[in-house]
C-alpha positions in Angstrom: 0.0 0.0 0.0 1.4 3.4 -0.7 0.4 6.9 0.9 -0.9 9.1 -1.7 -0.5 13.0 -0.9 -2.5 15.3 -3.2 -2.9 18.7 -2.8 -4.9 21.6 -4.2 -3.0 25.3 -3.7 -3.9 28.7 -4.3 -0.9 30.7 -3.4 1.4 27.4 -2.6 1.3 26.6 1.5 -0.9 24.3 0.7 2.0 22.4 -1.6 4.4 23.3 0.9 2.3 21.5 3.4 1.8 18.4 1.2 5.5 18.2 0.4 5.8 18.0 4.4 3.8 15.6 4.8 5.5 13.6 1.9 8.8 14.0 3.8 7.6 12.9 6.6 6.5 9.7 4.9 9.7 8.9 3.1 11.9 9.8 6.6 9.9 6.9 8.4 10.4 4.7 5.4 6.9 4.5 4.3 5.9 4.5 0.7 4.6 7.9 -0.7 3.7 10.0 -3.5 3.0 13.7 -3.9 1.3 15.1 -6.6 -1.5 18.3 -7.3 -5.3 16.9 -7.3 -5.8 18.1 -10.4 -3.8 14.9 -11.7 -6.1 12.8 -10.0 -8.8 11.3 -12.7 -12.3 9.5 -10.9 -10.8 6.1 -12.8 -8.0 6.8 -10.9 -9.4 7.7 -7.6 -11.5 4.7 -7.3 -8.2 2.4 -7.7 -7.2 4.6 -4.5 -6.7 2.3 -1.2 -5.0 5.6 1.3 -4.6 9.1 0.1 -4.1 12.1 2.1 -5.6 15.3 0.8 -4.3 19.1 1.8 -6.7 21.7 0.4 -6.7 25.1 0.3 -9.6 27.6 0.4 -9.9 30.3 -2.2 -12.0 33.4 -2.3 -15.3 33.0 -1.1 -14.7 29.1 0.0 -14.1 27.8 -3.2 -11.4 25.7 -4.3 -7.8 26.8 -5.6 -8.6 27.3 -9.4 -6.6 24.7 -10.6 -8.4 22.0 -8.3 -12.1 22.8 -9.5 -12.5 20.7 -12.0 -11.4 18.1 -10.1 -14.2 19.1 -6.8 -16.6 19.2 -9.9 -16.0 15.7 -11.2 -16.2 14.3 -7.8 -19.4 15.8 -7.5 -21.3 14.1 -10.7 -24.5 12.6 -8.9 -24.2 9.3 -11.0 -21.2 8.4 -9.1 -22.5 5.4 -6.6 -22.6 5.8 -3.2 -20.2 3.0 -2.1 -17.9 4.3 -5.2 -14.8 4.3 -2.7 -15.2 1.7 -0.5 -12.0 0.9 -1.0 -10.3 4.0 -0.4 -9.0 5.5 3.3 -8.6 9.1 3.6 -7.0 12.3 5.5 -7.8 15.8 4.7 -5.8 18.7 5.9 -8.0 22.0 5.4 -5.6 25.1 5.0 -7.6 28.5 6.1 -8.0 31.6 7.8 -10.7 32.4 10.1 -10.8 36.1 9.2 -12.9 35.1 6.4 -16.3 33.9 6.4 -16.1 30.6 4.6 -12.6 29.6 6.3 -11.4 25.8 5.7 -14.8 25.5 3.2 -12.8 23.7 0.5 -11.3 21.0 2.8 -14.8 20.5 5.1 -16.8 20.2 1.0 -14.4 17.6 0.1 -14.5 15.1 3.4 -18.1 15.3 3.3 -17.8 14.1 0.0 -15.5 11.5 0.5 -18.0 10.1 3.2 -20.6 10.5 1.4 -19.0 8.1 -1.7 -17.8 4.9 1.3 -14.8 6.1 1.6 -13.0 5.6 5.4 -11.6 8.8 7.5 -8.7 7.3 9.4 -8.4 10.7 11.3 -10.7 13.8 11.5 -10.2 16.8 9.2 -7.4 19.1 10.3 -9.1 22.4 10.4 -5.8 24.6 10.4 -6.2 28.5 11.3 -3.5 31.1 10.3 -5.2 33.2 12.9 -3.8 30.8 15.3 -0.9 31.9 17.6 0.7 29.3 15.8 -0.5 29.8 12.7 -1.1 26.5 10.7 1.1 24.3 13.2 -1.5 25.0 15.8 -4.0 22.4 14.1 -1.5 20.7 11.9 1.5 19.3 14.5 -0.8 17.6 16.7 -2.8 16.3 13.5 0.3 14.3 12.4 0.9 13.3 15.7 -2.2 11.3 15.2 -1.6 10.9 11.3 1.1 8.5 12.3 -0.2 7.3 15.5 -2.5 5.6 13.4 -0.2 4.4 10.7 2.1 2.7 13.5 -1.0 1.2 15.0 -2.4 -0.5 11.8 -1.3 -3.5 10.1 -1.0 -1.6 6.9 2.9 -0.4 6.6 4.8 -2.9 8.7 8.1 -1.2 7.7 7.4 2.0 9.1 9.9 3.3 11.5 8.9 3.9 15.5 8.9 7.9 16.5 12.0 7.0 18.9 13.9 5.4 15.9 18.1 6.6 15.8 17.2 7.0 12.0 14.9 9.5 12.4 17.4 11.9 14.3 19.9 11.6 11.1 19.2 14.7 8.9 16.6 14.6 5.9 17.8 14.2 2.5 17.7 17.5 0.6 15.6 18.9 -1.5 18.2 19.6 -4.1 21.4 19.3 -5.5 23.4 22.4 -6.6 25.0 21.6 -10.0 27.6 24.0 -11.6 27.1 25.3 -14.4 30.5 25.9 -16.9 30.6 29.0 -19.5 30.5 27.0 -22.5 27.2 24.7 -21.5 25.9 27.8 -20.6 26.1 29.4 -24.1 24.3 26.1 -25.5 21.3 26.7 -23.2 17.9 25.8 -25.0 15.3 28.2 -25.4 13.4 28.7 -22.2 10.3 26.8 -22.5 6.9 28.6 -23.0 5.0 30.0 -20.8 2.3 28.4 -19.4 -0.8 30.7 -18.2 -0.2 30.4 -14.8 3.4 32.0 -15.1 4.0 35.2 -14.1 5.3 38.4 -16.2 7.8 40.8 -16.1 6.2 44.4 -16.2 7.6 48.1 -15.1 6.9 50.5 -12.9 5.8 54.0 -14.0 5.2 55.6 -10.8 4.8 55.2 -7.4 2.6 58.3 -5.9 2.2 58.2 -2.0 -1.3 59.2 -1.6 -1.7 59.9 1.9 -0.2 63.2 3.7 2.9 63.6 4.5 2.0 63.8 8.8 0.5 60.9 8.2 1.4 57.8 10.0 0.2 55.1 7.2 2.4 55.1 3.8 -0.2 54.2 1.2 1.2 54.2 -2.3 -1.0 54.0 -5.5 1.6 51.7 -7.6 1.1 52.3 -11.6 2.9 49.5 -13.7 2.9 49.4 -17.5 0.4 47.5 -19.1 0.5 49.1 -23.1 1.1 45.6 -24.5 -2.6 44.9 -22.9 -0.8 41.5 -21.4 -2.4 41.9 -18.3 -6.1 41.8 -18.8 -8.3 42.1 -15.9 -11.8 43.1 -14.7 -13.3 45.3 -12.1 -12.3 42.7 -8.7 -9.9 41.0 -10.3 -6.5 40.6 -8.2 -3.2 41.1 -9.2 -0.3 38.7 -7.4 2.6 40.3 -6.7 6.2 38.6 -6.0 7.9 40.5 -4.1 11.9 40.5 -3.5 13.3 40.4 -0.2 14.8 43.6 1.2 18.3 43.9 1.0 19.3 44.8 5.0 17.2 41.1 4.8 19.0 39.7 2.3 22.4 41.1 4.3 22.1 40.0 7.8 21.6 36.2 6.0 24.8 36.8 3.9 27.0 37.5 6.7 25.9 34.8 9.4 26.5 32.0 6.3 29.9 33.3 5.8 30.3 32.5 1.7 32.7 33.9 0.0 31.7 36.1 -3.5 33.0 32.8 -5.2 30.3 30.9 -3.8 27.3 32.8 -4.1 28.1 34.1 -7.4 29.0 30.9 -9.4 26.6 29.8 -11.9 24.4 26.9 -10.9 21.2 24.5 -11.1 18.9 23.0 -8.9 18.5 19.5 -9.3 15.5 17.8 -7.6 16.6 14.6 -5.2 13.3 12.9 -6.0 11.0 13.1 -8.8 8.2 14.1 -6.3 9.8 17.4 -5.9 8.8 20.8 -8.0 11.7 23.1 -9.3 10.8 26.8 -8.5 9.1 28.4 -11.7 11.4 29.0 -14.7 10.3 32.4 -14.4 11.9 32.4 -11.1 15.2 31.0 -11.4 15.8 30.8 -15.3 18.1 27.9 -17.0 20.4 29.2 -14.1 20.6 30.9 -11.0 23.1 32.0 -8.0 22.8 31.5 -4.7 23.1 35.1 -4.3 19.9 35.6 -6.6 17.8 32.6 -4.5 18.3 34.5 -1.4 17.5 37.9 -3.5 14.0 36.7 -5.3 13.5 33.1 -4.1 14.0 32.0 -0.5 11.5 33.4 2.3 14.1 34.7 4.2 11.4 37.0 6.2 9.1 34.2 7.2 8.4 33.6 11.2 9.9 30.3 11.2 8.1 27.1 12.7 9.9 24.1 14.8 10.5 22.2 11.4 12.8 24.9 10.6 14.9 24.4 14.3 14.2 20.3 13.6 16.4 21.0 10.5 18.9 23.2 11.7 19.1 21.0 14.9 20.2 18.3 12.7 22.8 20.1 10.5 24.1 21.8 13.3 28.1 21.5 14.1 28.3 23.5 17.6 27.4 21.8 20.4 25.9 24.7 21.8 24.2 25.9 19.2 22.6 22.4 18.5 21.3 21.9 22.1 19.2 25.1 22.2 18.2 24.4 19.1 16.8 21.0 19.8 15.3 23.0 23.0 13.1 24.8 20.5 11.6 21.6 19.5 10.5 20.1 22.9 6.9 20.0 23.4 7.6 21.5 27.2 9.3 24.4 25.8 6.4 25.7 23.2 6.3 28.9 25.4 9.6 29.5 24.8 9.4 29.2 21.1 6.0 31.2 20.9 8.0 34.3 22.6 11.4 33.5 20.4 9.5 33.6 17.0 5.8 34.5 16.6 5.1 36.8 19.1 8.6 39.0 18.6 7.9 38.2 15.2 11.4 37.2 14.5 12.5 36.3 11.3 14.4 33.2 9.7 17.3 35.7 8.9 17.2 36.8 12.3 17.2 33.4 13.6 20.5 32.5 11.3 22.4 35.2 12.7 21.1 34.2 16.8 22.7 31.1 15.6 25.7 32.1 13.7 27.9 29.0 14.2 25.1 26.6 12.9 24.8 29.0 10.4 28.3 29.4 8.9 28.6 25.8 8.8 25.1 25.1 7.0 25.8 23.6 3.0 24.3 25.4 0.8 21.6 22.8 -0.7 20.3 23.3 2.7 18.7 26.7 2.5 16.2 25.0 0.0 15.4 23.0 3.4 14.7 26.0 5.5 13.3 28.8 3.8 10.1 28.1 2.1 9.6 29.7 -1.6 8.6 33.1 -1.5 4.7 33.2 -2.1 2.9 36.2 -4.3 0.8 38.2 -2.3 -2.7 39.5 -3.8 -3.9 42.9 -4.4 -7.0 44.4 -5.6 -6.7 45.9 -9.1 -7.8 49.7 -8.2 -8.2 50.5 -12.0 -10.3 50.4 -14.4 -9.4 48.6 -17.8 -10.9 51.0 -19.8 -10.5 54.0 -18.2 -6.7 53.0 -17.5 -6.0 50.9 -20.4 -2.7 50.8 -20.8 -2.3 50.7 -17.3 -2.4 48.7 -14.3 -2.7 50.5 -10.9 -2.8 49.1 -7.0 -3.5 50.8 -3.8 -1.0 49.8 -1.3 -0.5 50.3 2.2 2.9 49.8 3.7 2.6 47.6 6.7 5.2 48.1 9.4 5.0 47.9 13.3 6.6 47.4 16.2 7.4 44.0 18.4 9.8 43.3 21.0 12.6 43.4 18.0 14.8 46.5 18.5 14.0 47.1 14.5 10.5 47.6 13.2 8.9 45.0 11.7 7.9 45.7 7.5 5.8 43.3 5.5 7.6 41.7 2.5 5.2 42.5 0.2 4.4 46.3 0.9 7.2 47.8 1.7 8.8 46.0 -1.7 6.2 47.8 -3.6 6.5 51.1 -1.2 9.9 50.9 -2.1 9.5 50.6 -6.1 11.3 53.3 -8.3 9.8 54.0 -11.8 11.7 51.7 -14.5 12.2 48.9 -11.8 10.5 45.2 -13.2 8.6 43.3 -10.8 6.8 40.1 -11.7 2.6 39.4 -11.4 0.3 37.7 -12.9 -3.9 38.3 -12.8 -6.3 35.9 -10.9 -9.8 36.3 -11.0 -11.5 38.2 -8.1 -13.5 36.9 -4.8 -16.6 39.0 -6.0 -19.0 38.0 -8.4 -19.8 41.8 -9.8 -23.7 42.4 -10.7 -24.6 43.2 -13.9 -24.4 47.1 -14.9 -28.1 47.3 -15.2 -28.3 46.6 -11.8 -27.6 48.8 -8.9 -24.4 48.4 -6.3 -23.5 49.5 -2.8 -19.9 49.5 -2.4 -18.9 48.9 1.3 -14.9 50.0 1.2 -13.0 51.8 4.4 -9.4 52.3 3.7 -7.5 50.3 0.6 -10.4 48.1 1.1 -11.7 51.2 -1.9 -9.2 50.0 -4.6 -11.5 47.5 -6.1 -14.2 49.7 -6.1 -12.7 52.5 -8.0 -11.9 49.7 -10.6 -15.8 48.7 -10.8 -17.2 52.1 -10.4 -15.8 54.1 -13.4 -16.1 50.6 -15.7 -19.8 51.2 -15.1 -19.5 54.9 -16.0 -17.5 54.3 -19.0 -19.6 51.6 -20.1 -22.7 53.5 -19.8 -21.8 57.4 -18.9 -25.7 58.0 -20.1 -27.9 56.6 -17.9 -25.9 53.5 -15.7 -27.7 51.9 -12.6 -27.1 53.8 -9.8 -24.2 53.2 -7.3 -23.8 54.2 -3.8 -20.2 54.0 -2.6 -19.6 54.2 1.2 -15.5 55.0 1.8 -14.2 55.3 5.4 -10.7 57.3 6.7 -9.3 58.5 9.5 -9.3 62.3 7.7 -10.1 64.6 4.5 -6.9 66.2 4.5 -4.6 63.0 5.8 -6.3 59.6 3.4 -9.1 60.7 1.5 -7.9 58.8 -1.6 -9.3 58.9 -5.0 -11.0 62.5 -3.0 -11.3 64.4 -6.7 -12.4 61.2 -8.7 -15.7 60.1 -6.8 -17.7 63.9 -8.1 -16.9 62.9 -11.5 -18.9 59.8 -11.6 -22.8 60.3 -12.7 -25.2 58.4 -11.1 -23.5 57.6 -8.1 -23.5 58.7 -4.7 -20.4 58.4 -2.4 -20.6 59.2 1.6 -17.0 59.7 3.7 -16.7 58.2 7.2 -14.3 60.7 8.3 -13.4 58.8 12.2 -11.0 61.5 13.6 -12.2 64.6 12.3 -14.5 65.0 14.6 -14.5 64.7 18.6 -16.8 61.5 18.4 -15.5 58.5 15.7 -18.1 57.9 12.3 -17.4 55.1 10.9 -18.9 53.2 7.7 -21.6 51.5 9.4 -23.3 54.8 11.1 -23.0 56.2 7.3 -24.9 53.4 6.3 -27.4 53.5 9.2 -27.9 57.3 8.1 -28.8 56.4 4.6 -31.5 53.4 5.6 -34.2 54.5 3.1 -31.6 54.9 -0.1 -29.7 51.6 0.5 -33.4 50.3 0.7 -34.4 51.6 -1.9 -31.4 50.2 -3.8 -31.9 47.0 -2.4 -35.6 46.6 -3.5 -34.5 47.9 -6.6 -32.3 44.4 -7.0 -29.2 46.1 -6.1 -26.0 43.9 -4.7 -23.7 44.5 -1.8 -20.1 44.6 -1.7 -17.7 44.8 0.9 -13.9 45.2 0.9 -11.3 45.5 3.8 -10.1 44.6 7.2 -11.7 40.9 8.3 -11.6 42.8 11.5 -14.9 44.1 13.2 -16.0 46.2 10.0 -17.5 44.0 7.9 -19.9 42.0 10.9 -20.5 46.2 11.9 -22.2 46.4 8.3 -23.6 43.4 8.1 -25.7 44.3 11.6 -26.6 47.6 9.9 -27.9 46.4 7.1 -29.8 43.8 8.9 -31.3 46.9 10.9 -32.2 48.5 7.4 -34.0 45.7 6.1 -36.4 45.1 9.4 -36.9 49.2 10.0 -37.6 50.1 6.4 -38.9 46.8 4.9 -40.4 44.9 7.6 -37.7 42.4 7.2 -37.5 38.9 9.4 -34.5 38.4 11.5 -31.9 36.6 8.7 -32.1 39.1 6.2 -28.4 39.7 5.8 -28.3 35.5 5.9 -30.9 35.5 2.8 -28.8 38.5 0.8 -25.4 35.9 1.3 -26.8 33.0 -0.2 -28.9 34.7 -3.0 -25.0 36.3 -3.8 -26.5 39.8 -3.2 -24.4 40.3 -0.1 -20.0 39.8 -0.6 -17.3 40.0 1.4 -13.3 40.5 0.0 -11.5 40.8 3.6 -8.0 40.3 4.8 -6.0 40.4 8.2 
C-alpha cells in the first residue's frame, strides 16, 4: 500500500504542506507520493486504497482554481454511493478564520469522500493562520495522530517507531546544486513557453504616495505598464505580486552564512533529489541561477519560522551549543519558549541564522532550499479600471510596518517592496480572477470599502461609468478614513462619476469616531431603496470588526424600512446579493 498526498494550492502553502507531509513519509520509510489533485482522474481515484488530501480555500470558500474541476468531477450525482469503499482518507483543510467561509474547500471535500464509502482514518485538520501558531496550531498535533495511526495498523509494517536513531539523522535534501560551466551555458535551449499560470515581467511608472505627509500610514498607488494589454483584468480582479526580499534582509543572511563572492556568485542549477519534488518556476530562477539571486527573489528569508525549521537546523548543526538550544526549541515542554522567540517577537528566519551564527556558517548550501520556504505572491486588488486605464495597471497599497519586541520595526515583505519601487524597476505578477462575483451594470451596487479596502471599487465604479456614462444603474459607494486632509484617496475622482453617490466616514475629524456603518445607518431609506430595486452589496477591507458592523446595519435597514424577518443579511449571502473580500 502506498500513501498518496495530493494537494490543491492557491498561493502554494498548501503544496508546501503536502510536500511535508510527503517528507515525513519517506523519513519513516513508508511509501509515498506527492502530486496536485488536479492529476487525480475518478478512474484513478476509485483504484485509490489511502490518500491524504491538503486543500486550500480560495476566495469566497471555493477551491484553488486549478483543483475545480477536479471538486466538480467528484461531485457528478451518477457516481454510486459505495464508489470508494475501498479508499482510506485524511484531509488537511488550509484557512484563515478572518474570512467567512474559512477551511470551506477542505470541510466540502471530506463530506464528499464520506458521502461516496470512503473511510476517514483521522478527523479533518481544520488549520487557522489566525492561530498563535499559525497552521502548526492544528497541523502538529494532527500528524501526531496521522502517524499514531499508521504505526498502529497492520497496513505499513516497515514503518519506522517515533524514537527510531534514524529519524534523528538529517533529511535528505531537496536539491542538489549543480555547476554550471561558461560554455554549457552558451548552449542553453530556449526557455520553454510560458504556461498561463506564469508570471510576467512588467515596469513601474510611478509610485505616488497618496496619503499626507504627517500621516502615520504610507499608502502608495503603484502604476505599472500595461501598453502591450498582457495583463487583462476586470473590475475585482486581483493582481499577485512577487515580491523581492529587502536587502538589509538579504544582508544579515549573507553574513551569518559566511560565503565567499565565489560561492554565491557561481553559476548553478537545482536538481531535484526525488521526482516528487517541484523546481521553482522557470520564471523564477531561469536555466540558471546563483545563490546570491535565490536568497534575492527566491527563498522566504522573512518568514516567522516554525519548529520544522529548528528540527532541520538541529540536525545540521556542528556546535554543540548551538545544536542543544536548538533542539530545546523543538520540545513540546518548551512551546512557550518558542512562541515568545518567534511568533510573538515576530522574528525572522534571517534573524534566527544570525542568533545562531555558528550553525549557520557551517550550513551547506543545498540546505537553504530546506529552511526557507519559496517566497509566495501576495494579492492585491486591481484599483483601476481597464478601460479607463488601459494601458495601465494600478494598485493601492498600504505599507505595513509595526513594532514588536525586536529593536528594528517590523515591514511586510510584500508592501514595503512595492513602497519601495522606483519607476523603471521590473517586478513580476500575474492576474487571478476576483472573490466577487460583480452584478450586472443594469443593476444597482452598494460599495462597502474603508481604507485600501476602496481600490477595487474605483476599478468597478468608473467601468460602469464608461460603459454606460448615459444613464448607468445607480451606485452608492460608502468609503471610510481616519481624515479629508490625511487619506481621503481617490478625494477628486468620486464627483466625476454620474449616477453615483459616495458618503465619507471621516473617524477622527470629529470629537466622536463615524465610521462606515453609522454612514450606512444614516442612509437606511436609499440603501433600501437600492436594495428593492435588486441592487447587490459589496464589501472590501479589514476581516476585523468592520464588515460583521455592516452586516448588523444592514440587517437593521431591512427590518426598520422593509419589515424584514431576523436573517435578512443570511438570505442576501446565499442569493449572492451580499459579498465579502476581507484580509487580516
Amino acid at each position: 500500500m502506498i500513501i498518496r498526498v495530493y494537494y490543491a494550492s492557491e498561493t502554494g502553502t498548501a503544496a508546501d504542506v503536502a510536500e511535508m507531509l510527503w517528507r515525513d513519509c519517506r523519513a519513516r520509510a513508508l511509501p509515498a507520493t506527492l502530486a496536485p489533485v488536479d492529476s487525480l482522474a475518478l478512474t484513478d481515484l476509485h483504484a485509490l486504497e489511502f490518500a491524504v488530501f491538503v486543500v486550500a480555500t480560495s476566495g469566497q470558500g471555493e477551491f484553488p482554481i486549478h483543483s475545480r474541476e477536479f471538486w466538480t468531477r467528484l461531485r457528478l450525482k451518477a457516481i454510486p454511493s459505495d464508489y470508494l469503499a475501498q479508499l482510506k482518507y485524511a484531509v488537511i483543510s488550509l484557512g484563515d478564520s478572518s474570512y467567512q467561509k474559512y477551511n470551506r474547500a477542505g470541510r466540502l471535500l471530506r463530506a464528499r469522500l464520506k458521502s461516496l464509502g470512503a473511510g476517514e482514518v483521522v478527523p479533518n485538520a481544520l488549520c487557522n493562520d489566525q492561530h498563535e501558531l499559525g497552521i502548526d496550531g492544528a497541523l502538529v498535533p494532527w500528524r501526531e495522530q496521522f502517524f499514531e495511526y499508521v504505526r498502529a495498523s497492520a497496513l505499513f509494517p516497515g514503518v519506522l517507531a517515533e524514537d527510531d536513531a534514524r529519524l534523528l539523522l538529517p533529511p535528505a535534501s531537496k536539491f542538489e546544486l549543480v555547476d554550471v560551466d561558461e560554455t554549457e551555458e552558451a548552449e542553453e535551449v530556449p526557455p520553454a513557453k510560458p504556461e498561463p499560470s506564469d508570471f510576467s515581467a512588467v515596469t513601474v511608472l510611478a509610485n505616488e504616495r497618496v496619503t499626507s505627509d504627517e500621516h502615520f500610514q504610507d499608502t502608495r498607488l503603484i502604476t505599472l505598464d500595461n501598453t502591450s494589454g498582457s495583463l487583462s483584468y476586470r473590475p475585482g480582479d486581483v493582481l499577485m505580486v512577487h515580491p523581492n526580499n529587502p536587502e538589509e534582509t538579504v544582508d544579515i543572511v549573507i553574513a551569518a552564512l559566511n560565503y565567499t563572492d565565489e560561492q554565491l556568485d557561481r553559476r548553478i542549477r537545482l536538481r531535484p533529489t526525488d521526482a516528487n519534488i517541484k523546481l521553482p518556476p522557470r520564471w523564477m530562477i531561469g536555466e540558471s541561477t546563483t545563490l546570491r539571486e535565490c536568497l534575492r527573489r527566491v527563498l522566504d528569508l522573512q518568514h516567522i519560522p516554525k519548529k520544522s525549521f529548528f528540527e532541520i537546523l538541529s540536525k545540521v548543526s556542528t556546535d554543540e551549543m548551538e545544536r542543544d538550544r536548538l533542539r530545546e526549541f523543538t520540545l513540546p515542554e518548551n512551546l512557550d519558549e518558542l512562541l515568545d522567540y518567534t511568533t510573538r517577537a515576530r522574528r525572522t528566519a534571517a534573524e534566527v541564522l544570525r542568533d545562531f551564527f555558528r550553525t549557520a556558517a557551517g550550513l551547506p548550501p543545498q540546505r537553504l532550499f530546506d529552511i526557507f520556504p519559496t517566497i509566495r505572491a501576495r494579492a492585491f486588488s486591481i484599483a483601476s479600471c481597464p478601460i479607463t486605464h488601459s494601458a495601465q495597471v494600478q494598485l493601492l497599497v498600504g505599507k505595513v510596518e509595526y513594532k514588536s519586541r525586536m529593536a528594528d520595526r517590523r515591514r511586510g515583505l510584500c508592501s514595503t517592496f512595492l513602497c519601495r519601487a522606483d519607476p523603471g524597476q521590473q517586478m513580476f505578477v500575474r492576474v487571478r480572477t476576483g472573490t466577487f462575483t460583480m452584478p450586472a451594470e443594469s443593476k444597482p451596487v452598494i460599495c462597502v470599502g474603508p481604507g485600501t479596502g476602496v481600490a477595487p471599487f474605483r476599478s468597478l465604479l468608473h467601468y460602469r461609468n464608461a460603459l454606460s456614462p448615459t444613464s448607468p444603474a445607480p451606485s452608492m459607494l460608502f468609503f471610510g478614513c481616519r481624515g479629508r486632509l490625511t487619506d481621503y484617496y481617490f478625494q477628486l475622482e468620486w464627483p466625476l462619476l454620474k449616477y453615483n453617490t459616495t458618503l465619507v466616514a471621516f473617524s477622527r475629524d470629529q470629537p466622536e469616531k463615524v465610521y462606515v456603518q453609522d454612514v450606512i445607518a444614516n442612509e437606511g431609506e436609499h440603501v433600501w431603496r437600492l436594495i428593492q430595486q435588486g441592487g447587490s452589496i459589496l464589501i472590501a477591507g479589514s476581516a476585523g470588526a468592520m464588515p460583521k458592523a455592516v452586516a448588523e446595519a444592514i440587517e437593521r435597514i431591512g427590518r426598520t424600512n422593509g419589515g424584514e424577518e431576523e436573517g435578512f443579511v443570511d438570505r442576501l449571502e446565499k442569493l449572492g446579493r451580499i459579498q465579502y473580500e476581507t484580509w487580516d
